[in-house]
Structures are given as structure tokens and as C-alpha cells.
SERO-4910 file (N, C-alpha, C, O; in steps of 0.05 Angstrom, whole numbers):
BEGIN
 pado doro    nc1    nc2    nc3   cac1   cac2   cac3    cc1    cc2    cc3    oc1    oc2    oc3
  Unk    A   -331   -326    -24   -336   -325      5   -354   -301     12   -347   -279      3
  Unk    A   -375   -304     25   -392   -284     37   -383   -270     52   -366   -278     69
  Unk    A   -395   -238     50   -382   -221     81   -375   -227    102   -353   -223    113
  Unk    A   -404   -244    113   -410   -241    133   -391   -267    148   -385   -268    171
  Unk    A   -383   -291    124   -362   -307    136   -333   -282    142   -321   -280    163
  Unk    A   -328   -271    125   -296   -256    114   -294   -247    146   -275   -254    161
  Unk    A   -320   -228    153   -318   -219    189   -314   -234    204   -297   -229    220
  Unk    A   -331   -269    208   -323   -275    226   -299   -292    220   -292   -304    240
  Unk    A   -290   -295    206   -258   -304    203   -236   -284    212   -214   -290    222
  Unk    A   -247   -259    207   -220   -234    210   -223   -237    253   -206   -238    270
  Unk    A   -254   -237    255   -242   -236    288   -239   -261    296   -237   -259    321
  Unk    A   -237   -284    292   -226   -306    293   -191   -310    290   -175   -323    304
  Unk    A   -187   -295    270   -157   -288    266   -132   -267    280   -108   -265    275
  Unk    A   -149   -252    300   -148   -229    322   -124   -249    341   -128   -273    344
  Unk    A   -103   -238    350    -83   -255    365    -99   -246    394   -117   -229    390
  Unk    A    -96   -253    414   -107   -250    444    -88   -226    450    -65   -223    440
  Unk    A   -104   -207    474    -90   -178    471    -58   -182    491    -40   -166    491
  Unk    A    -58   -203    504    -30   -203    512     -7   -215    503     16   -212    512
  Unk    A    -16   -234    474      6   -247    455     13   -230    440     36   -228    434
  Unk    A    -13   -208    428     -1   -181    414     22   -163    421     41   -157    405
  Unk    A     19   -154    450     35   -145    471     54   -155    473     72   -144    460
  Unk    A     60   -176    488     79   -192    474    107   -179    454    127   -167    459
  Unk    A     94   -191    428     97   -190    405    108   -161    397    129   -159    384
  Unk    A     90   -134    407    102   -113    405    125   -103    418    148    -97    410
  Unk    A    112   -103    446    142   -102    464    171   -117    441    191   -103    440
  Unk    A    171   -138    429    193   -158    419    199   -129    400    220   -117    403
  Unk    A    182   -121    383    187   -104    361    199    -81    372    220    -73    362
  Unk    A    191    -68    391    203    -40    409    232    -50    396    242    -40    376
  Unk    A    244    -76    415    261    -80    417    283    -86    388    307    -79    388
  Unk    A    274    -98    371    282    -97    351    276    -72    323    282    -78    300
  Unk    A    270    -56    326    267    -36    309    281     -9    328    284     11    313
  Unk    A    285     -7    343    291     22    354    317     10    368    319     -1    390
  Unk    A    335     16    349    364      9    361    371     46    384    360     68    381
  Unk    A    391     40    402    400     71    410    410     86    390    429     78    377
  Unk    A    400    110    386    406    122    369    400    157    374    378    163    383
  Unk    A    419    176    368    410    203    375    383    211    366    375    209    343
  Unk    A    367    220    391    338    232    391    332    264    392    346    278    406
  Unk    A    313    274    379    315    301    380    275    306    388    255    295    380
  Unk    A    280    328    404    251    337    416    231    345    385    207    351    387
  Unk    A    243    342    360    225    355    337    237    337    315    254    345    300
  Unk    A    227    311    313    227    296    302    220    299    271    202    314    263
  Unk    A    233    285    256    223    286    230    201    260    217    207    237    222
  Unk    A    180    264    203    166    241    198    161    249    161    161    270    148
  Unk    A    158    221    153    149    223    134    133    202    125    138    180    135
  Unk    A    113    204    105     99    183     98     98    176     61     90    190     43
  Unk    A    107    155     62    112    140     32     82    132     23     74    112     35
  Unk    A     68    141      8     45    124      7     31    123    -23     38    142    -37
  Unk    A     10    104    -36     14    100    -54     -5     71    -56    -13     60    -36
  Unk    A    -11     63    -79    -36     37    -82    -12     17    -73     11     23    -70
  Unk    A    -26     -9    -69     -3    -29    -77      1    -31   -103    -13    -28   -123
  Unk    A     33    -40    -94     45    -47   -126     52    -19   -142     58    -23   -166
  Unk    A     54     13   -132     66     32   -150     92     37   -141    103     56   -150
  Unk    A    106     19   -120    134     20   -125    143     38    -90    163     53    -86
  Unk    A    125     31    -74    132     51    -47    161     45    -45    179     60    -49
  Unk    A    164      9    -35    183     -5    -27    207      3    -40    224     12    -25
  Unk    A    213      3    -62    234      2    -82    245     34    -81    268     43    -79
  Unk    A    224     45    -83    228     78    -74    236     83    -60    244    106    -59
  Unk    A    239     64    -36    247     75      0    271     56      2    284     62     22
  Unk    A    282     31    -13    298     24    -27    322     38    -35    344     34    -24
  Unk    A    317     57    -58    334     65    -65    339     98    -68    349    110    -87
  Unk    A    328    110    -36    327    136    -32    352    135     -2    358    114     10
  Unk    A    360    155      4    376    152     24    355    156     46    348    179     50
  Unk    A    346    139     58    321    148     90    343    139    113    336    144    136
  Unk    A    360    130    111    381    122    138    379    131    169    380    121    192
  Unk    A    375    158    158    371    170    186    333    168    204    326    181    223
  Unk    A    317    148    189    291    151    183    282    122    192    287    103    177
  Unk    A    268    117    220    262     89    228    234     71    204    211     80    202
  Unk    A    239     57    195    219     48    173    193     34    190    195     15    205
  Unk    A    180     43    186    143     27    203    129     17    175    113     34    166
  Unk    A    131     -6    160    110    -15    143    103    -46    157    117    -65    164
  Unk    A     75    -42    158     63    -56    165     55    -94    158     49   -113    172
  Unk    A     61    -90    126     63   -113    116     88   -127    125     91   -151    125
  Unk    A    105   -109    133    128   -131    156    120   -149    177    133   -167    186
  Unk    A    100   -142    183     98   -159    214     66   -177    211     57   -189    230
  Unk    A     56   -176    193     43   -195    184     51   -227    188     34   -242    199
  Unk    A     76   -239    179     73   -273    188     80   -267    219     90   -288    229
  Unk    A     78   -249    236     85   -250    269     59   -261    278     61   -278    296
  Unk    A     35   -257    269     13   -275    275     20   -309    273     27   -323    254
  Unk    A     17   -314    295     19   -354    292    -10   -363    275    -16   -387    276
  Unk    A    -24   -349    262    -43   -356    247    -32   -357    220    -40   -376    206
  Unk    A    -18   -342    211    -11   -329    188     -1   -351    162     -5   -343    139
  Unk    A     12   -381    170     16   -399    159     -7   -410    149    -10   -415    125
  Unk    A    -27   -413    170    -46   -428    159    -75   -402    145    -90   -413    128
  Unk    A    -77   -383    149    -87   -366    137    -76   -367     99    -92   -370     81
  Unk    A    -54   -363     97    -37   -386     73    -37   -390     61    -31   -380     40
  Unk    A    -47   -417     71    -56   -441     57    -85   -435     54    -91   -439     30
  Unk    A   -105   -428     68   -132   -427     71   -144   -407     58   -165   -413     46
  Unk    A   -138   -387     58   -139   -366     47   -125   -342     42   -120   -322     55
  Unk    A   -115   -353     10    -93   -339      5   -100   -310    -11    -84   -291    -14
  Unk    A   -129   -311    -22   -131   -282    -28   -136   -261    -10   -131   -237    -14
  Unk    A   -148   -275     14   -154   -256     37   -125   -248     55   -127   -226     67
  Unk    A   -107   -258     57    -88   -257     67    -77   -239     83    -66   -246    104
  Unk    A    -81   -203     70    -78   -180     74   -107   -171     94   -106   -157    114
  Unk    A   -123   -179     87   -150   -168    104   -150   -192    133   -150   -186    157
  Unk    A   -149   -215    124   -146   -226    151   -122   -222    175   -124   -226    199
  Unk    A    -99   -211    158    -70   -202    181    -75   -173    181    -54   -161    180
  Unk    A    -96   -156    181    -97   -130    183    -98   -120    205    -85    -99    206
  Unk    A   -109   -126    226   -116   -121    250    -89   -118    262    -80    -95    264
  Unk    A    -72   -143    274    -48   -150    290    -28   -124    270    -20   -103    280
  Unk    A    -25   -131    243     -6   -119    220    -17    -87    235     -3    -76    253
  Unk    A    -33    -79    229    -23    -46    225    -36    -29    258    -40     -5    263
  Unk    A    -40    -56    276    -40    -42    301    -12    -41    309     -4    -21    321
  Unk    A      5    -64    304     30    -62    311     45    -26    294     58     -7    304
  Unk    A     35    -30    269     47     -8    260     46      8    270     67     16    280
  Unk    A     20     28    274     17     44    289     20     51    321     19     72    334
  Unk    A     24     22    329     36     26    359     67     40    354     75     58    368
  Unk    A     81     31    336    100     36    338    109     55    323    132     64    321
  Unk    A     93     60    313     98     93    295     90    112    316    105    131    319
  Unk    A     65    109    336     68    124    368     92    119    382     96    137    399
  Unk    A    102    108    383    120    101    403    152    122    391    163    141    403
  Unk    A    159    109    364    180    125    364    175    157    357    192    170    346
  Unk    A    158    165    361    146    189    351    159    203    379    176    221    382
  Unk    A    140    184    402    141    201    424    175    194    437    185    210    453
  Unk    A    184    178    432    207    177    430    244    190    424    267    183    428
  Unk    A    227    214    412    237    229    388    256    223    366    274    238    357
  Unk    A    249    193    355    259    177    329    252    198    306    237    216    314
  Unk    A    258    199    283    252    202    258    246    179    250    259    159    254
  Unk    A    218    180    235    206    159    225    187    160    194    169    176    189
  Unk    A    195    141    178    181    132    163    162    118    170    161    104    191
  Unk    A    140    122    148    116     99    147    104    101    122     93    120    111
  Unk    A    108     76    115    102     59     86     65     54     85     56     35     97
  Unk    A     47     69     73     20     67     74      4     69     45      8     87     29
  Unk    A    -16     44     41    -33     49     16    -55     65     40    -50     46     56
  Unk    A    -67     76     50    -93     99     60   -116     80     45   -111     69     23
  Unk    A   -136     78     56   -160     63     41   -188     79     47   -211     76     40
  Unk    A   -172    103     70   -195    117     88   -183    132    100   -159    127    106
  Unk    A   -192    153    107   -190    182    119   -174    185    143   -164    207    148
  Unk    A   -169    163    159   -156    162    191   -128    159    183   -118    152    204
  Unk    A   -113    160    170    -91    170    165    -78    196    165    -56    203    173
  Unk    A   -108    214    149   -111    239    151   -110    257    182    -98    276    191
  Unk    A   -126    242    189   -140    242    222   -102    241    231    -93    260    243
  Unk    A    -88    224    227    -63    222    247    -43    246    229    -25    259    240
  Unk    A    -46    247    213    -30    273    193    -37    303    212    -19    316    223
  Unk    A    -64    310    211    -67    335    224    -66    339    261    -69    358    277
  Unk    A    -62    315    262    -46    309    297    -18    321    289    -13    334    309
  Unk    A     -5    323    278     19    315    283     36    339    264     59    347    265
  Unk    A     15    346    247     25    365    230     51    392    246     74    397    241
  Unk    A     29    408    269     46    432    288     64    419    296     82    435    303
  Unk    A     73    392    301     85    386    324    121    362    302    138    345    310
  Unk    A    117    371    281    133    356    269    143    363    246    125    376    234
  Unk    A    164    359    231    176    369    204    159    346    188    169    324    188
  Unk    A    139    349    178    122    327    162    120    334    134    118    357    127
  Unk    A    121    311    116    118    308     88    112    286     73    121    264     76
  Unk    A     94    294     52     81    267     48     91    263     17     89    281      1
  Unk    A    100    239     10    113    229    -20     97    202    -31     99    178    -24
  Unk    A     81    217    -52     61    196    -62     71    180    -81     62    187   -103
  Unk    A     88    161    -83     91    137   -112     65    145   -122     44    140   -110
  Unk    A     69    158   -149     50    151   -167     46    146   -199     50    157   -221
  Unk    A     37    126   -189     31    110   -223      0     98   -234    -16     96   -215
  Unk    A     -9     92   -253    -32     85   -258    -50     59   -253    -39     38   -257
  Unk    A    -72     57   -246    -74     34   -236    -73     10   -249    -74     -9   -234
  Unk    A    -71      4   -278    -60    -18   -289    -37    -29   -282    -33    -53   -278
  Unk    A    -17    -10   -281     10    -10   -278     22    -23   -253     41    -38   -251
  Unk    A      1    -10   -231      9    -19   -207     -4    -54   -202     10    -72   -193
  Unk    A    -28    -56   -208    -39    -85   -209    -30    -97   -223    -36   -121   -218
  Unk    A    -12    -94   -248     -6   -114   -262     28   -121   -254     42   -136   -268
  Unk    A     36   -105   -226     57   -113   -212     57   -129   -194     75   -144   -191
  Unk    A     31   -128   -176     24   -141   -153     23   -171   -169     33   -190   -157
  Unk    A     14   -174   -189     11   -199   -200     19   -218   -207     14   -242   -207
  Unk    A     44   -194   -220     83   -206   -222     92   -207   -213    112   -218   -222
  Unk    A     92   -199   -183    113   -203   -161    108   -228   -149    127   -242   -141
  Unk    A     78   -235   -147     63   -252   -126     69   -274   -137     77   -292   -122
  Unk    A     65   -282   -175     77   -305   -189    105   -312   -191    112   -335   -197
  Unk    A    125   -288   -187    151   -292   -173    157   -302   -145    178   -314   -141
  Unk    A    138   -298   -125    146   -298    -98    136   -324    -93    147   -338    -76
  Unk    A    111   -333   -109     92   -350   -101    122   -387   -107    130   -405    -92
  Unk    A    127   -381   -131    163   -400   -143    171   -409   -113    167   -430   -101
  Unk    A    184   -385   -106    200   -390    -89    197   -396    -52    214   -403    -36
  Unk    A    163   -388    -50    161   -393    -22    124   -397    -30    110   -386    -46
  Unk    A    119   -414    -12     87   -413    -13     72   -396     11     48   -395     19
  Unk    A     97   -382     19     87   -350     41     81   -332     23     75   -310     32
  Unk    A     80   -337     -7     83   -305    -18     46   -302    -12     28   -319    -11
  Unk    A     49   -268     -9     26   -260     -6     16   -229    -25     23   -207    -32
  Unk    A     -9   -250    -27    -26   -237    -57    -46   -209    -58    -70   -210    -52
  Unk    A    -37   -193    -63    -48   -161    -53    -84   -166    -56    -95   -187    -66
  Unk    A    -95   -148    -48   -122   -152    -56   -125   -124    -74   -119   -101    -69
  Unk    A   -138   -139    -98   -155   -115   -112   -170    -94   -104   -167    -70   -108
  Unk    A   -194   -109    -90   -217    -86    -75   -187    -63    -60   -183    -40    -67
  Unk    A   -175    -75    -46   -164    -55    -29   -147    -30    -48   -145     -6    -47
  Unk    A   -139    -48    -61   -123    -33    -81   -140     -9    -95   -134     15    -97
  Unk    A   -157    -21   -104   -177      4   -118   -190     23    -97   -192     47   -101
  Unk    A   -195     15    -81   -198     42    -53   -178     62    -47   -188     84    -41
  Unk    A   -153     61    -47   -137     62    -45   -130     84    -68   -122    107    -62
  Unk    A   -134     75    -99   -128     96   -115   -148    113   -125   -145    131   -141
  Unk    A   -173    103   -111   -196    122   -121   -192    153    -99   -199    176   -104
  Unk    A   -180    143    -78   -184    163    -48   -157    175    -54   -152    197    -44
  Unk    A   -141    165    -68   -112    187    -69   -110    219    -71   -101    234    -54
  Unk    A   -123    225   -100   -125    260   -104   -146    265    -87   -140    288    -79
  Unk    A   -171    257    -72   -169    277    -44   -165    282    -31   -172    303    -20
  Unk    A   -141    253    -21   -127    255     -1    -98    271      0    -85    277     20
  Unk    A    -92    275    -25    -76    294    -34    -86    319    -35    -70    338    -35
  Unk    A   -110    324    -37   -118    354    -37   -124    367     -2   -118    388     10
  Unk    A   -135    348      4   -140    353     38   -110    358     57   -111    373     76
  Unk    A    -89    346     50    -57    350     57    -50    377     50    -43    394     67
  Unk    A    -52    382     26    -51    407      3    -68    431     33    -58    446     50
  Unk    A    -89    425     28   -105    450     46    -92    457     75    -93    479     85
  Unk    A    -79    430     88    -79    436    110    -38    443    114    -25    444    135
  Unk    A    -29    448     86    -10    458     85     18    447     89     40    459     91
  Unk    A     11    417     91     30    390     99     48    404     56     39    420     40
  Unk    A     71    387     56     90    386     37     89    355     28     95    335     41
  Unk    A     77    361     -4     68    330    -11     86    335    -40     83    355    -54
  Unk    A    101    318    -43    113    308    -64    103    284    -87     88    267    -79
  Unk    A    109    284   -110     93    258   -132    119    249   -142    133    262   -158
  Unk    A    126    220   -126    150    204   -142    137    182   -169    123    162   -168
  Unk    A    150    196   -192    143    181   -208    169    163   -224    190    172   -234
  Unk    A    159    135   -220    179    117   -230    179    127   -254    159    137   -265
  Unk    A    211    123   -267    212    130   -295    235    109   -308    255    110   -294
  Unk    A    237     97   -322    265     83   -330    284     72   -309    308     68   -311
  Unk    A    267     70   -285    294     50   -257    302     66   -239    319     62   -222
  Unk    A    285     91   -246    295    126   -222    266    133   -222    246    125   -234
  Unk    A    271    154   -198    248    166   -197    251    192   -201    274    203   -198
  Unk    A    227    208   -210    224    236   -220    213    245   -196    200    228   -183
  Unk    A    216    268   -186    202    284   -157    189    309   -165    200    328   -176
  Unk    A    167    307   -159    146    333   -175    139    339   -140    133    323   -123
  Unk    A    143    371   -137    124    382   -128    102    384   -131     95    399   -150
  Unk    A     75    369   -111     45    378   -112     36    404   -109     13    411   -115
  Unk    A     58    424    -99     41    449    -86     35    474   -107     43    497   -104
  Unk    A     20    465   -129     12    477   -150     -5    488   -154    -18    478   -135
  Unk    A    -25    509   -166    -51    506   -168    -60    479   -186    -81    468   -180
  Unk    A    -45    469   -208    -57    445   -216    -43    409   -206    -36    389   -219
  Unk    A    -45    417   -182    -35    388   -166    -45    361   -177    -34    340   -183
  Unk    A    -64    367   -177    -87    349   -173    -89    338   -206    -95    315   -213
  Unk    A    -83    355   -220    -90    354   -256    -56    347   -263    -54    342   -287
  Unk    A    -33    346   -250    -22    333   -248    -14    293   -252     -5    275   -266
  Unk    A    -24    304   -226    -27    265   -212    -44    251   -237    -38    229   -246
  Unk    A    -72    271   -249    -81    250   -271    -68    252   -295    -79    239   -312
  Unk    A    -40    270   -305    -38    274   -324    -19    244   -322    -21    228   -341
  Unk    A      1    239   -294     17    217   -284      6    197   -289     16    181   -305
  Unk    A    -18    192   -276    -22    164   -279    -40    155   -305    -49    132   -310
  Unk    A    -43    174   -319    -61    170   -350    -36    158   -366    -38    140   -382
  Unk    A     -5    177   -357     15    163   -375     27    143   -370     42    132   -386
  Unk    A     23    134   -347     34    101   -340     15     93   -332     16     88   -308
  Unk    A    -12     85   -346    -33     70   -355    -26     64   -389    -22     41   -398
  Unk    A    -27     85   -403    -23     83   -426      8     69   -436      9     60   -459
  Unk    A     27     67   -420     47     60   -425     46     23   -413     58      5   -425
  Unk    A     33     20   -395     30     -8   -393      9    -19   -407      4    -43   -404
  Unk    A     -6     -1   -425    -20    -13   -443     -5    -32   -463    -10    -56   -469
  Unk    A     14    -16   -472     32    -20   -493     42    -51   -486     33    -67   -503
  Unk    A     50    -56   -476     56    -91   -460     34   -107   -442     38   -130   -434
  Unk    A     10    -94   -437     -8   -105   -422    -11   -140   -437     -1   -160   -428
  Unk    A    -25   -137   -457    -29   -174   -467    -15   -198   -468    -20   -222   -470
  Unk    A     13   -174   -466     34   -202   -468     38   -206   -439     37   -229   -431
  Unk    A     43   -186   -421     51   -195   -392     18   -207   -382     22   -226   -366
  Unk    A     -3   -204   -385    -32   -226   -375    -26   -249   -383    -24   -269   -368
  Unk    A    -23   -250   -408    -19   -270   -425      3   -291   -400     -3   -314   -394
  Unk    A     22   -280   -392     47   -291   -384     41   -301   -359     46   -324   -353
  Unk    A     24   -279   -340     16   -277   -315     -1   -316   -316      4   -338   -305
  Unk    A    -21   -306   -335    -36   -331   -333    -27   -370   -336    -32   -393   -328
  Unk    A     -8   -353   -355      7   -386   -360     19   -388   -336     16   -411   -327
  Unk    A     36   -369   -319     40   -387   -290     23   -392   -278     24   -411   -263
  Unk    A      0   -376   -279    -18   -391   -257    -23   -416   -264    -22   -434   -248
  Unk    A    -28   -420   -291    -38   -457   -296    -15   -480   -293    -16   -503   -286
  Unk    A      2   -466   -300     33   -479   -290     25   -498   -258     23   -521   -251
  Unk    A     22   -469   -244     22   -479   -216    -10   -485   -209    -15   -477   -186
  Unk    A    -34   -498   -221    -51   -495   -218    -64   -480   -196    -69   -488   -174
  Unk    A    -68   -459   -205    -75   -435   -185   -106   -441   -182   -116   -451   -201
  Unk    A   -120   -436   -162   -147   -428   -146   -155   -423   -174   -137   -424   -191
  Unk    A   -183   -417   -182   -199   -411   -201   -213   -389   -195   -230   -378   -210
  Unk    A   -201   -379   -159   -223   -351   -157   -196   -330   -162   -204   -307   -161
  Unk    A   -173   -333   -167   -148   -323   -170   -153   -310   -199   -154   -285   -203
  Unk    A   -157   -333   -225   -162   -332   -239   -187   -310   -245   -182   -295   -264
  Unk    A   -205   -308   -237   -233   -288   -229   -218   -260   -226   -216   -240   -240
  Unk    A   -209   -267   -199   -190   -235   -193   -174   -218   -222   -175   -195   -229
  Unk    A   -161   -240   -233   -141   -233   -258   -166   -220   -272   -166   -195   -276
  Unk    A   -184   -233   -280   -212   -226   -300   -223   -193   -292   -229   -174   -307
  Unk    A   -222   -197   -266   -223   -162   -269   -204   -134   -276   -210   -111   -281
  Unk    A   -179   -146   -273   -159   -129   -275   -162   -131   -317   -166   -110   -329
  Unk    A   -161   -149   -326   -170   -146   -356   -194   -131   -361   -194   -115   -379
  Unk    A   -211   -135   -348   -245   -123   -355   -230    -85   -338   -248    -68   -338
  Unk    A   -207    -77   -328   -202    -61   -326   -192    -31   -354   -199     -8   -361
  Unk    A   -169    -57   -362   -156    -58   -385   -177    -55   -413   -167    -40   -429
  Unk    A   -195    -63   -419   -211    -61   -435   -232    -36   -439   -241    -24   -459
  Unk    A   -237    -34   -404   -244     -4   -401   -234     24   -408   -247     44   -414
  Unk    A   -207     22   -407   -184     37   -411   -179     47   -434   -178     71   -440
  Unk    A   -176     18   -458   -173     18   -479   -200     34   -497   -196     45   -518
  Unk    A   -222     33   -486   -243     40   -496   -246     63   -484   -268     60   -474
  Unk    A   -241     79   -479   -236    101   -469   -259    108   -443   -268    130   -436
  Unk    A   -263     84   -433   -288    101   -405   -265    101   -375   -259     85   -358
  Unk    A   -261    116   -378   -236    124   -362   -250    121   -336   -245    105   -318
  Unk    A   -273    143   -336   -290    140   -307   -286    115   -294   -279    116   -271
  Unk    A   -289     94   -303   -293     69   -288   -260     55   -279   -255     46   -256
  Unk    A   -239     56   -300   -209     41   -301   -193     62   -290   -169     55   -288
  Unk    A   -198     88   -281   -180    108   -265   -191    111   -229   -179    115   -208
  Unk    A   -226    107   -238   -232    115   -203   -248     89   -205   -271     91   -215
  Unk    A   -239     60   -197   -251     43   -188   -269     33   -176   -288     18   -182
  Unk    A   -260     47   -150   -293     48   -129   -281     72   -114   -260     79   -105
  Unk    A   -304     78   -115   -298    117    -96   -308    112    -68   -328    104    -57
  Unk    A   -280    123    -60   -275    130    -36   -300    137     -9   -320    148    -17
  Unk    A   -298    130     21   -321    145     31   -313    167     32   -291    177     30
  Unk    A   -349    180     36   -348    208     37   -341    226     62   -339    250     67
  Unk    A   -340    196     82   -332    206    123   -299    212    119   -282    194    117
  Unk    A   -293    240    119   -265    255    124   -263    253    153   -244    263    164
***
């Protein structure tokens, strides 16, 4: 599919601004039960590529006292979203982006000003995250906890989950690569820019079904995060052929799209990069913009 269709499908897919409204107002109401409020709220942000394990992390951490804002929740609230689907199922995430993470952020304003404690579940693909981090920094107990893992590791989850989810419901929805690789190319500056401006950034690294919690605030933060995700690259090497291998036989199972198949082809032409040691290309995908 050409760009210049992908645009006008995404504002084609835009809900009308008072069904949105709507729709949010409904969410106020269902996510912000009464609950004790305090003038100095606590926030935090889970963030991380798709597929290095945010969910499961926020899962199985105690956040109770912590209102959850992830955005991929409110994605089928579009009445488009069924047939987006069926029609286009790799675009899925870019076509529900608009409604998906304006709601989020409406409502990550809302209980903010509210005085909720709040989570928010974020892959960052670009700098305006940052932009809402140093808003908010004076005015809040803030901390940022990066899931981090390597980018094989994490794509070769999105892939397994989606051929699990895909079984059981034909809603499951299929991460996008491009985004994904934006996402982990922009991480360590986006971790270094937090770092400068003196925010408290943590590195959860899955390990055996737990997670490990590394302090970033190092002089070698940053040499860190690549020492992390070089070892869970190298460790899903070790099983990489047999789980593609596996990945692919469901797709033919379920005769999958043939541009699906394409997608898979790069995450291998990733893997091969890796293996051959040009790291430059299978660690920083596509680099990040340079507009902070």
C-alpha cells in the first residue's frame, strides 16, 4: 500500500469530534472509580518497543494504587475498528492511532489534574512524550521504567502472541514493525534526555519469569541498556530458527496475507544481520528524528 493511500485511509478512519467525546466522557466514567486524591500525585511511565514485556511487567508488579492509561485498550472503541480488521490487518495500530492515544492522553490529563496516581503504558516513537515528561516533571513524583530487551526478542513476541491471539479471535491485532523499530532506535536518547533532566529511570529486565530492576542513573547508563539488549538478542538467537520456523507454519496453516509473510522476511533479514555481526543495522533499525 502506498503512503499517500495509508494517509488518506488514517483520516478517513478519524471518528467525528463529538462520537470521540462521547466515547471519552464513557471512559472518564469507567476508569476513574472514587477513590482518595492527593494535590501531588504520583505518575509513572512503563515504556518500552512492542512486545518487551510492558504489559506482563505491570501485570505482575504491585501498581494498585496507580490508574492504568494504555492506549491499545481503547482501540476496538472505534466503530471502524472491525472492519479496519478485516481490511487491514497490518495497519491496524496506525489506522486506530489517532481516536487510541488521543483518548489516552485525554485521560492521562484528566486524572493528572484530578489528583489520581497514574500509570501510562508507552512504546515513544518521537520526542512529545518527552515534551509531556518535562511538563510535569516540578509538579509530580515522576519515574520512568523501561522494559528492556533486544529487538529480536521483542519482535519475535509480537509474532507469537498475534499467531496465538489470531486462533482464538480474528480481533487479534498485529504490531507493526516500522513502529517497532522507531521505537527502539529512539530509546537510549530518550533515556539519556530523562537522565539530563533528572527524572528517575529504571531498566526492567525480564529474566527467567521475574524481572531484574537496574538503576539507569550511572555514568554508564546508556552502555548498560546495550550491554541488556545485546544479551537478550543473543539469547533469542539461540531458539530463533526453530520459533520462525514455527511462527511460519501457522501462518500457512491459517493461510495468512503474503504481505504478512514479507513482514516476517524482515524480522529474519534482521536475524541474519545480527548473526553476522553488523550490529549497526539489527540494534538501531531506523534512527530516530533528530526534532527533540
Amino acid at each position: 500500500m502506498e503512503l499517500v493511500n495509508l494517509e488518506c485511509l488514517i483520516e478517513k478512519y478519524k471518528l467525528p469530534e463529538e462520537e470521540h467525546r462521547i466515547i471519552l466522557e464513557k471512559l472518564k466514567k469507567y476508569i476513574f472509580p472514587p477513590k482518595p486524591q492527593t494535590s501531588h500525585p504520583s505518575v509513572i511511565f512503563v515504556i518500552g518497543q512492542p512486545g518487551c514485556g510492558k504489559t506482563t511487567f505491570i501485570q505482575n508488579s504491585d501498581m494498585s494504587d496507580y490508574i492504568n492509561i494504555n492506549s491499545d485498550d481503547y482501540r476496538h472503541l472505534s466503530r471502524y475498528s472491525d472492519e479496519i480488521l478485516e481490511r487491514y490487518p497490518i495497519y491496524y495500530a496506525k489506522l486506530t492511532n489517532y481516536d487510541a492515544h488521543l483518548w489516552g492522553d485525554e485521560l492521562f490529563s484528566y486524572g493528572i489534574s484530578k489528583g489520581y496516581s497514574v500509570l501510562r503504558e508507552k512504546a515513544p516513537v518521537d520526542y512529545s512524550l518527552l515534551a509531556l515528561i518535562k511538563g510535569l516533571a516540578d509538579n509530580c513524583d515522576l519515574s520512568i521504567w523501561l522494559v528492556a530487551t533486544g529487538n529480536l526478542t521483542s519482535l519475535l513476541a509480537t509474532r507469537e502472541r498475534y499467531e496465538k491471539e489470531i486462533l482464538r479471535s480474528s480481533k487479534a491485532k498485529l504490531s507493526s514493525i516500522e513502529a517497532h523499530n522507531k521505537c527502539y532506535a529512539l530509546l537510549p536518547d530518550f533515556v539519556s534526555q530523562c537522565l539530563q533532566l533528572g527524572i528517575k529511570v529504571n531498566y526492567v529486565v525480564p529474566v527467567n519469569n521475574c524481572f531484574k530492576i537496574i538503576n539507569a542513573e550511572s555514568d554508564n547508563g546508556l552502555g548498560i541498556l546495550s550491554q541488556i539488549r545485546q544479551a537478550s538478542n543473543k539469547e533469542a538467537c539461540v531458539s530463533f530458527e526453530t520459533r520462525i520456523n514455527n511462527i511460519k507454519e501457522s501462518m500457512k496453516k491459517r493461510n495468512a496475507p503474503q504481505q504478512q509473510f514479507e513482514e516476517l522476511a524482515k524480522i529474519e533479514r534482521m536475524y541474519i544481520e545480527f548473526m553476522n555481526g553488523d550490529n549497526s543495522k539489527s540494534i538501531k533499525s531506523e534512527e530516530p528524528d533528530n526534532e527533540k
